[in-house]
C-alpha positions in Angstrom: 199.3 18.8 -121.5 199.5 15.9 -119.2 202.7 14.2 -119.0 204.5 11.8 -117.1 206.6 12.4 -113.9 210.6 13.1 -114.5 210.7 9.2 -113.8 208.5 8.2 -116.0 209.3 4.6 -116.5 210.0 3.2 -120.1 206.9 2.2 -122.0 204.7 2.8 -118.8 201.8 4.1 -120.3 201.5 2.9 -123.8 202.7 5.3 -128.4 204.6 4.5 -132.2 204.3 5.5 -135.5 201.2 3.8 -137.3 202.7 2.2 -141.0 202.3 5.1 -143.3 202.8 7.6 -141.0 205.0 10.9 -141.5 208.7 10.5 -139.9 209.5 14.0 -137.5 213.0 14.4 -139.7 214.1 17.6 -140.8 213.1 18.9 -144.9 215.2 18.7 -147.3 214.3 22.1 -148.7 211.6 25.4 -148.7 209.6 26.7 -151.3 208.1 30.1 -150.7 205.9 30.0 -148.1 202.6 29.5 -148.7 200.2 30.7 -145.6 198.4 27.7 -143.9 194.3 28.1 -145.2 191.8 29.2 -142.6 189.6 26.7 -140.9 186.2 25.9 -142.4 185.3 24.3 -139.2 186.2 21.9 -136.5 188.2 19.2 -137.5 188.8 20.2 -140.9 191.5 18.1 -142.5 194.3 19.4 -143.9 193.8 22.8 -142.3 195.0 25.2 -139.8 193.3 26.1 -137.2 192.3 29.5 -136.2 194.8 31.8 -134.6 194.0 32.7 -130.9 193.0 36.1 -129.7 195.6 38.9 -129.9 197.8 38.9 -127.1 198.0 42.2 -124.6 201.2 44.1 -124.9 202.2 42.5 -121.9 201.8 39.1 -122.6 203.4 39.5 -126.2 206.7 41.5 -124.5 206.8 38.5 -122.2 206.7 36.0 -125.3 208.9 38.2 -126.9 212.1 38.3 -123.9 211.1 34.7 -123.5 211.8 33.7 -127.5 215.1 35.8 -127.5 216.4 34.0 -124.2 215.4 30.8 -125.7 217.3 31.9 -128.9 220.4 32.5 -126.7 220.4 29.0 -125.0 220.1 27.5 -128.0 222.9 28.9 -129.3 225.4 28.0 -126.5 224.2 24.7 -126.8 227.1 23.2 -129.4 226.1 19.1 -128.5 222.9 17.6 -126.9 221.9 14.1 -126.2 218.7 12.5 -124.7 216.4 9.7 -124.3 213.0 10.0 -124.6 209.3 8.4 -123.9 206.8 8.5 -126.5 203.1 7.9 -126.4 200.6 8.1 -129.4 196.7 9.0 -128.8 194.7 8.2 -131.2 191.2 6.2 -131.9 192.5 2.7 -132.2 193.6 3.0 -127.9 191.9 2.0 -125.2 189.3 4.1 -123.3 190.6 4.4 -119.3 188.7 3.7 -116.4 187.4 7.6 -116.7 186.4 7.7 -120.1 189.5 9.1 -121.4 191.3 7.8 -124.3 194.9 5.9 -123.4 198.0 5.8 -125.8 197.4 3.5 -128.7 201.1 2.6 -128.5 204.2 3.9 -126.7 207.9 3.9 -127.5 211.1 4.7 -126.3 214.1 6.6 -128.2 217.4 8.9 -128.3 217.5 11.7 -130.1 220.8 14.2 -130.8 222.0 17.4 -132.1 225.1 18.8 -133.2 225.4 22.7 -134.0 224.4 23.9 -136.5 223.1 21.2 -139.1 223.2 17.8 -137.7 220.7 15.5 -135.6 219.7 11.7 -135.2 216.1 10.3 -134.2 215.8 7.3 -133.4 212.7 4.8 -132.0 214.4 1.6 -130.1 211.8 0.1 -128.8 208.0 -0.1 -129.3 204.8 -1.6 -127.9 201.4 -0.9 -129.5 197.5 -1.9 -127.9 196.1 -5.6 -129.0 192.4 -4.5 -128.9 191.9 -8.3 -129.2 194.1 -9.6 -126.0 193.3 -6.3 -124.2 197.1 -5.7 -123.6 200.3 -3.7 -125.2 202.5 -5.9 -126.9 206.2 -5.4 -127.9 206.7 -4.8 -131.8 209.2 -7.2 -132.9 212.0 -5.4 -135.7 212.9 -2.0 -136.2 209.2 -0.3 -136.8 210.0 3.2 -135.6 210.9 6.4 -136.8 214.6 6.8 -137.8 216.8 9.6 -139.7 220.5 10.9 -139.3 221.3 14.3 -141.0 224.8 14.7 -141.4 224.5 18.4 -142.4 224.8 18.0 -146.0 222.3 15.0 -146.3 219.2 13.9 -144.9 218.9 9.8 -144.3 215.9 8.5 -143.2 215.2 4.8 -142.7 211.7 3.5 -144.3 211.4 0.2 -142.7 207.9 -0.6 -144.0 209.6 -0.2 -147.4 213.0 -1.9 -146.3 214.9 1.1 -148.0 217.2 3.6 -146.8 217.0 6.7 -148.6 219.4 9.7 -148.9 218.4 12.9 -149.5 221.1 15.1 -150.6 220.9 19.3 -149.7 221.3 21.7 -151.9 224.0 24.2 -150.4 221.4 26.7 -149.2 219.6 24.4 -147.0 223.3 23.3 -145.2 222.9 24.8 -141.9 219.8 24.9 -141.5 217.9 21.5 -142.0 217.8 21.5 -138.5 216.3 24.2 -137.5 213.8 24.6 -140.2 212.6 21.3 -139.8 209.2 20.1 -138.2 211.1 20.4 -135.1 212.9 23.4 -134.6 211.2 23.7 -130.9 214.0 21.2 -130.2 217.0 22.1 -132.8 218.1 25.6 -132.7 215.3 27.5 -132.3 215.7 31.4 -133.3 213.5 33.7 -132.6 212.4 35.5 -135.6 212.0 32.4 -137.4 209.6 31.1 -135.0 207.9 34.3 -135.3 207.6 34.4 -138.6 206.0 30.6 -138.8 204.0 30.2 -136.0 201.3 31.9 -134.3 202.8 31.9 -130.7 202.0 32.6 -127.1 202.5 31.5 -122.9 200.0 29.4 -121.8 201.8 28.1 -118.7 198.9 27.5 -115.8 198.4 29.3 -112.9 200.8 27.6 -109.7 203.5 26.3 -112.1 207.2 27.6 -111.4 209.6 24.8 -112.7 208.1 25.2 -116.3 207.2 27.3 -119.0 204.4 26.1 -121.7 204.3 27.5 -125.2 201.7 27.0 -127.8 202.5 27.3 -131.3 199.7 27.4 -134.3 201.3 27.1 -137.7 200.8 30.0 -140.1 202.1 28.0 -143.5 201.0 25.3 -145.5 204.4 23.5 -145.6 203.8 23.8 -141.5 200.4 22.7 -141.2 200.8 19.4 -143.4 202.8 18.1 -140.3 200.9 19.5 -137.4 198.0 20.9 -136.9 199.1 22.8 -133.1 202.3 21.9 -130.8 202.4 22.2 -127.3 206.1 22.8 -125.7 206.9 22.6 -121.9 210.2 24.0 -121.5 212.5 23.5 -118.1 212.1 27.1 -116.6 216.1 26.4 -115.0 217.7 26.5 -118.2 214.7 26.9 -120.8 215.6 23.0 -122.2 212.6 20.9 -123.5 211.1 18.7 -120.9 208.0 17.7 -123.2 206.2 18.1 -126.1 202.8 17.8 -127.9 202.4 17.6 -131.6 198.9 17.6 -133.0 198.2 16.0 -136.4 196.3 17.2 -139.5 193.0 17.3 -139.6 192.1 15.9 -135.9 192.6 15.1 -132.2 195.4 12.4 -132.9 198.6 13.4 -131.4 202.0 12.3 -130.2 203.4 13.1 -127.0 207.3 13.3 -126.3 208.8 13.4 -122.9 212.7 13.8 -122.6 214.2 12.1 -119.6 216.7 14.6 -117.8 218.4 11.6 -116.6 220.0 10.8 -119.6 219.9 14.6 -120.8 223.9 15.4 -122.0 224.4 18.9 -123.1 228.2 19.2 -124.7 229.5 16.1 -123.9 229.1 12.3 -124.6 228.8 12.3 -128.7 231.6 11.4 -131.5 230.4 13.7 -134.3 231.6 11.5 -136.6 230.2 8.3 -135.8 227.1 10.2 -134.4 226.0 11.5 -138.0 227.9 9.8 -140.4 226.1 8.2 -143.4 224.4 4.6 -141.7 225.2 1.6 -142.9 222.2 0.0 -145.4 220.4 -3.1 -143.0 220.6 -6.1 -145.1 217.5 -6.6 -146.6 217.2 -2.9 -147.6 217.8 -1.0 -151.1 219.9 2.1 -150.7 218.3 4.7 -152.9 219.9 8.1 -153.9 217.3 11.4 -153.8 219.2 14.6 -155.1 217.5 17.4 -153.5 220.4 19.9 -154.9 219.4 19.0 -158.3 216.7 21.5 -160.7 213.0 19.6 -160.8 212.1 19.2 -164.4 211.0 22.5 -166.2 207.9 23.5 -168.3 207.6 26.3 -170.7 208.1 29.3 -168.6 207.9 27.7 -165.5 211.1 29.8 -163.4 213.5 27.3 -161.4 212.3 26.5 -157.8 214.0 24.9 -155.0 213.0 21.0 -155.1 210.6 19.9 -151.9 
């Protein structure tokens, strides 16, 4: 994964969401797993890929103290704040000097966590690539990925839509939103849970000592709708993210995060009130009500299951 210098200046080398595409929020609640289908070939949509070679004993012991330190930071971890760069790669960029495919558009961000059910994401600011003036230009309005969870509801901002919607948890998903979200490499990781959903292993390359670099292959469907692989660099001082890469469905498009330790605040700085409290509706939007907690509609001897 190539990523930008702890500097890295804001917006300096051009991602953000295309309209239509899937927020990173938490889910508002699991079904029984189902296990991600096998790959019928390269680039298959809607597939996983295949699962890399089984590891040595040595390299999966290493993984395995790695995971359970990880774990251990996490949980000591009660408050975190940050900003972040993000780029998207996709078709619709520019091809570099080299032949290589440039961001399509890049972004800029916070993101927060509170211990053990609560997180904001927010996009601030955007530019995208006018293929037609040969430049990035600056999005105008809020066109970025946005959601608060306040531990007992989910509440995600669809700007396209001009609607705020809150998803309300049912009491078994309250603690753990978070962490069983399409992101728990950044919210409360455990251990065991990542075991059990992802097909995992070190790939850090030879000569670097400042970082460690996980991969991470999904091994359930409700996984592999949002990602296809993710790539993690994680600070080797004190095993924090430093960046990641999340590869979508079906293809080689994929978003890069970067989190700037400059702004990085573990413990301190956030009012956990004001922080994840229910937003207030934009005016222009519709607030609409979505009761996860509530039964889906039954069928003849269809058995009660846990709404999606």
């Amino acid at each position: 994964m190539t990523v930008a210098g702890a500097g890295a200046p804001a917006l300096a080398q051009g991602p953000v969401p295309r309209p239509g595409a899937a927020p990173v929020r938490p889910q508002a609640a699991t079904a029984a797993p189902t296990p991600a289908p096998a790959q019928a070939g390269p680039g298959a949509a809607g597939t996983a890929p295949p699962g890399p070679p089984a590891m040595a004993p040595e390299a999966a012991a290493a993984l395995d103290r790695l995971l359970v330190a990880w774990e251990a930071r996490n949980a000591a971890v009660r408050t975190w704040s940050c900003g972040f760069w993000k780029w998207e790669y996709n078709a619709f960029g520019p091809v570099g000097p080299k032949g290589d495919r440039l961001a399509f558009s890049e972004s800029t961000g916070e993101i927060k966590y509170a211990m053990p059910d609560k997180g904001l994401f927010r996009v601030k600011e955007s530019r995208q690539w006018n293929a037609q003036a040969s430049r990035y230009e600056a999005r105008s309005g809020d066109v970025g990925e946005h959601w608060v969870c306040s531990g007992t509801s989910i509440y995600e901002f669809r700007h396209t839509e001009r609607q705020l919607r809150e998803t309300r948890l049912p009491p078994e998903m309250h603690g753990k939103a978070i962490s069983e979200g399409p992101l728990p490499f950044v919210f409360g990781a455990k251990a065991d849970s990542l075991k059990k959903r992802y097909q995992m292993r070190i790939v850090t390359p030879p000569g670097v000592a400042d970082q460690i670099w996980l991969e991470a292959l999904p091994r359930f469907q409700a996984d592999a709708a949002n990602f296809s692989k993710v790539e993690l660099i994680l600070q080797a001082r004190d095993l924090m993210p430093f960046a990641i890469r999340i590869f979508k469905p079906g293809g080689q498009d994929h978003d890069v995060y970067q989190f700037d330790p400059k702004t990085s605040l573990v413990d301190k700085g956030l009012d956990l009130i004001r922080d994840f409290s229910k937003p207030v509706t934009p005016l222009g939007y519709t607030f609409i009500l979505e009761d996860a907690a509530a039964p889906p509609p039954q069928t003849a001897g269809q058995p009660t299951a846990p709404a999606r």
